[in-house]
ZAMARGU-4260 file (C-alpha; in steps of 0.2 Angstrom, whole numbers, plus 5000, padded with zeros to 4 digits):
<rodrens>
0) 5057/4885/5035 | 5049/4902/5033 | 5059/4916/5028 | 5058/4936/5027 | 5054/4941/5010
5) 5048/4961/5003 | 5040/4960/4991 | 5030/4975/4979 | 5016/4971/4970 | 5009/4986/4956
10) 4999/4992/4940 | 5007/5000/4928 | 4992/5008/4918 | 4979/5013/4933 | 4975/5014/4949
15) 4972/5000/4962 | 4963/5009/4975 | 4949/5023/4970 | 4941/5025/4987 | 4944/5022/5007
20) 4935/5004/5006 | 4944/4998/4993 | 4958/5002/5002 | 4949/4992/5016 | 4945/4978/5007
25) 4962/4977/5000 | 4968/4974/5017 | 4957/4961/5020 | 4963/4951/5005 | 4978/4954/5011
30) 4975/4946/5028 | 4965/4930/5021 | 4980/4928/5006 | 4990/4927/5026 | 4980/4916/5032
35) 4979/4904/5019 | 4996/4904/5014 | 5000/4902/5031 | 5011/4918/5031 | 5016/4933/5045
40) 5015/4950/5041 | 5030/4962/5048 | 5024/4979/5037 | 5013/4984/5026 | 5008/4998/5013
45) 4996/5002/5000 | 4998/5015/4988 | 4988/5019/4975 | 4995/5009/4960 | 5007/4997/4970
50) 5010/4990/4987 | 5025/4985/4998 | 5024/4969/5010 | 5037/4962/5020 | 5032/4944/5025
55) 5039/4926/5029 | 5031/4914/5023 | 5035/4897/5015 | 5024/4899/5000 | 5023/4915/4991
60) 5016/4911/4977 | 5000/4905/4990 | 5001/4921/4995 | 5001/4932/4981 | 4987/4921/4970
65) 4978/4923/4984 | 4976/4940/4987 | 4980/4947/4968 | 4964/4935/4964 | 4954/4940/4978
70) 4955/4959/4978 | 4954/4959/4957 | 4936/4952/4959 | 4932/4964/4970 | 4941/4977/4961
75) 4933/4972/4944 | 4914/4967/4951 | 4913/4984/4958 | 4919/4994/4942 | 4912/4983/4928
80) 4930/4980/4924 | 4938/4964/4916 | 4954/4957/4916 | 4968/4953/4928 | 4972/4971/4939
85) 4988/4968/4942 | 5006/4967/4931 | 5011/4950/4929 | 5031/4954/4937 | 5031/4953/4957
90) 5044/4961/4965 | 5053/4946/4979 | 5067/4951/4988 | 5073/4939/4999 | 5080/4947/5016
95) 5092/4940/5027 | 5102/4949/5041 | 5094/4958/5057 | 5102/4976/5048 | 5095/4971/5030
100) 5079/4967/5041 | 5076/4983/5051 | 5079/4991/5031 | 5069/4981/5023 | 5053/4986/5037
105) 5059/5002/5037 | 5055/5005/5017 | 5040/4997/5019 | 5034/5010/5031 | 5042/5025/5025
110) 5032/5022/5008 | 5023/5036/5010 | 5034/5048/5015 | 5046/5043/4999 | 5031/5045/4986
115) 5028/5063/4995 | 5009/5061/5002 | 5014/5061/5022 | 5025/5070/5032 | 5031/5054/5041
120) 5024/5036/5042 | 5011/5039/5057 | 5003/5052/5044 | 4997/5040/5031 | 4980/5026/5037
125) 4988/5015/5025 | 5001/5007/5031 | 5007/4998/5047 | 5016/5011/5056 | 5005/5015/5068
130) 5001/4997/5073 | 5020/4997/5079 | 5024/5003/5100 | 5006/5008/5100 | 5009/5010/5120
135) 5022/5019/5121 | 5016/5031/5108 | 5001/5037/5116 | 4989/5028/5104 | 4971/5027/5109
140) 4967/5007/5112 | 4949/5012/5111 | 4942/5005/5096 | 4924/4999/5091 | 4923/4981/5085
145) 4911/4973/5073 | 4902/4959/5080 | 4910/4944/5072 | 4893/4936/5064 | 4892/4955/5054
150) 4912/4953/5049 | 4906/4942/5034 | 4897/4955/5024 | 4916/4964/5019 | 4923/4945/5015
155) 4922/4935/4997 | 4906/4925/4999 | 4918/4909/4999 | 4928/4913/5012 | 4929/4899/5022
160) 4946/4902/5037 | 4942/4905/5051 | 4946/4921/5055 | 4957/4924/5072 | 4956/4944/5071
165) 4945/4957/5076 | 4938/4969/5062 | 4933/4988/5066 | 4917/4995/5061 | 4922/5001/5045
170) 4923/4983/5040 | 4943/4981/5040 | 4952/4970/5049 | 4965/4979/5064 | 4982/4981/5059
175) 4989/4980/5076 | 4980/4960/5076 | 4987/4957/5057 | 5004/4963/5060 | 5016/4953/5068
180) 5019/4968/5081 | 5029/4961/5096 | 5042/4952/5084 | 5042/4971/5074 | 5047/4978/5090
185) 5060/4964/5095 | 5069/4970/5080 | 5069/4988/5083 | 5073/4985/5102 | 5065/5002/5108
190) 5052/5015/5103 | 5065/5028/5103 | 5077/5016/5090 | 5059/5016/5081 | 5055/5032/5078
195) 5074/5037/5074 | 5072/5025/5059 | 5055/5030/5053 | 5061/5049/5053 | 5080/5048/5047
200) 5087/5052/5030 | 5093/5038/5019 | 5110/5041/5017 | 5124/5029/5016 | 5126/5025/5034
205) 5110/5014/5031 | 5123/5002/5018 | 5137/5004/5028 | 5127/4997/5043 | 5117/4983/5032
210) 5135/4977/5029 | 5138/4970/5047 | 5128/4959/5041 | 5141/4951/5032 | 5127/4941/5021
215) 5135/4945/5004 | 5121/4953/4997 | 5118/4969/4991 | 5110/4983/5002 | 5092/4988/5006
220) 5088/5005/4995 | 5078/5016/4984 | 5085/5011/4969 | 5087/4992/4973 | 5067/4989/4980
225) 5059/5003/4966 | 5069/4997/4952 | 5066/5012/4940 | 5049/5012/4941 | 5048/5028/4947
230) 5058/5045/4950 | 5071/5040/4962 | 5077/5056/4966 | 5062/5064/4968 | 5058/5052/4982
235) 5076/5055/4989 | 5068/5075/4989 | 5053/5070/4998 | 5062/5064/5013 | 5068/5085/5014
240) 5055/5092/5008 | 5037/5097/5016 | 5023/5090/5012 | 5010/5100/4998 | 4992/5100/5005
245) 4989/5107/4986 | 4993/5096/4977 | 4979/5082/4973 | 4981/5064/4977 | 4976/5050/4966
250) 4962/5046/4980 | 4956/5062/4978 | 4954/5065/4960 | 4945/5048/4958 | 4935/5055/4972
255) 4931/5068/4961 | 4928/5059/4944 | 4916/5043/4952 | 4904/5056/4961 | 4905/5072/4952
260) 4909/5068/4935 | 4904/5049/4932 | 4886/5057/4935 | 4886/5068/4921 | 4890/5054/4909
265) 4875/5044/4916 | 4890/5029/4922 | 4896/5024/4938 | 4911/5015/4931 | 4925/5025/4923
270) 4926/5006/4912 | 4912/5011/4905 | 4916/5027/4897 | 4920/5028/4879 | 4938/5033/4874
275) 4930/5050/4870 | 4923/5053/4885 | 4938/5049/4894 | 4949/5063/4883 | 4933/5076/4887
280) 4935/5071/4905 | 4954/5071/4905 | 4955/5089/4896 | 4942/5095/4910 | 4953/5088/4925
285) 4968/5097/4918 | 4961/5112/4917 | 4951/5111/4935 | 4967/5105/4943 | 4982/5112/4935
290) 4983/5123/4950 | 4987/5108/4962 | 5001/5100/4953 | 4989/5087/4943 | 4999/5078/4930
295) 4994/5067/4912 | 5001/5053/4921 | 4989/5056/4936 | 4977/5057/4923 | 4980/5043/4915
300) 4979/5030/4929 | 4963/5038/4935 | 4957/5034/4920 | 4962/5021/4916 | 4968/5026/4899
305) 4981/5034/4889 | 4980/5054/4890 | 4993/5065/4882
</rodrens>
């Protein structure tokens, strides 16, 4: 019997995504790691160094091979990069309970309003938010579909499933067809319950109401999903605070360092610069972006390197 599980799967020491189509193609290992592991997706989101999933499925470790394997080659084929991309620990969290349920979605999608680069859910592309109540929300159902004999060419060359779902012209499959939409919406009932859990504060009335459940396990939050792995109450803050169009994102600066400084150095990897270069390159991002909030640890996973 499938059951509901989140789980969070991350890198510790760089960046998992440095442009829009890896982000894309992360998707579609995604999708295939589904397929194969004959998995459903409820939510989905991919940040920069980790990403959130909430699935059922009655083989995880299917899944995650799958996909961790998948999108590495790719990663590591197109940046002359070696070794495995991500940490060994998966985050699994078993979830039972139609409040614990609703939470555990919820965090999925509100991923990017905890880690302070949207405004709400609807404002980030990377994340299944917008796949949800599509009608009801206005959304444009008009989209332009690649021809499924040119779908191959953003696929592993071995990719043998056959695919059920439509792919856009940017080469990534559609959210809407990958997510398990209509049982998304049974849980929230109605567009309105919807967008009042996408925009609410977390507060304990999300714990007080998990434990209708009456499951005797611990409730959906912050601190039990993210685990210390990053500044809990800053992402508390961010659900307040307004979002900083300043402040550089991770996809921006290795924007910035693939096609304006890479070129410089005569590369087109940031794996193939010396740890020399990379201190040169680290000390001239500081200084061009200290303005915008940039950080060493931004730095540091940009580069994929140690900078102090």
């Amino acid at each position: 019997m499938n059951k509901l599980y989140h789980l969070s799967l991350s890198s510790t020491d760089e960046v998992l995504f440095r442009s829009h189509e890896d982000y894309r193609r992360a998707f579609n290992c995604y999708t295939l790691a589904l397929l194969k592991s004959h998995s459903l997706s409820y939510a989905d989101a991919f940040m920069s160094n980790h990403v959130h999933f909430c699935v059922t499925s009655s083989d995880l470790k299917e899944l995650c091979y799958t996909f961790k394997i998948g999108y590495g080659m790719y990663f590591n084929n197109k940046y002359k990069r070696k070794g495995p991309l991500f940490d060994s620990n998966i985050f699994t969290l078993e979830i039972e309970g139609i409040y614990h349920n609703i939470a555990a979605v919820s965090y999925v999608l509100r991923n990017p309003l905890h880690h302070g680069i949207a405004l709400t859910p609807f404002d980030y592309p990377y994340c299944s938010a917008n796949s949800i109540f599509r009608k009801e929300l206005g959304k444009s159902s008009n989209i332009d579909i690649l021809p499924k004999k040119r779908m191959w060419r953003f696929l592993p060359k071995n990719t043998k499933i056959d695919i059920p779902f439509r792919m856009d012209i940017n080469g990534m499959f559609l959210r809407e067809d990958v997510t398990e939409v209509k049982l998304v919406e049974i849980l929230y009932g109605t567009v309105r319950n919807y967008l009042y859990h996408m925009n609410r504060l977390s507060d304990s009335k999300w714990e007080d109401e998990q434990k209708q459940d009456k499951i005797g396990t611990n409730p959906i939050t912050i601190s039990l999903i993210e685990h210390n792995r990053f500044d809990l109450s800053k992402m508390l803050r961010n659900e307040y605070s307004r979002k900083n169009y300043q402040v550089i994102t991770d996809l921006e600066l290795c924007d910035y360092i693939d096609y304006h400084i890479l070129p410089q150095y005569s590369v087109n990897s940031v794996y193939s610069l010396t740890v020399k270069q990379k201190n040169e390159i680290g000390d001239t991002l500081y200084n061009t972006f200290k303005t915008k909030g940039i950080s060493t640890n931004q730095i540091s996973r940009c580069l994929a390197m140690k900078y102090y």
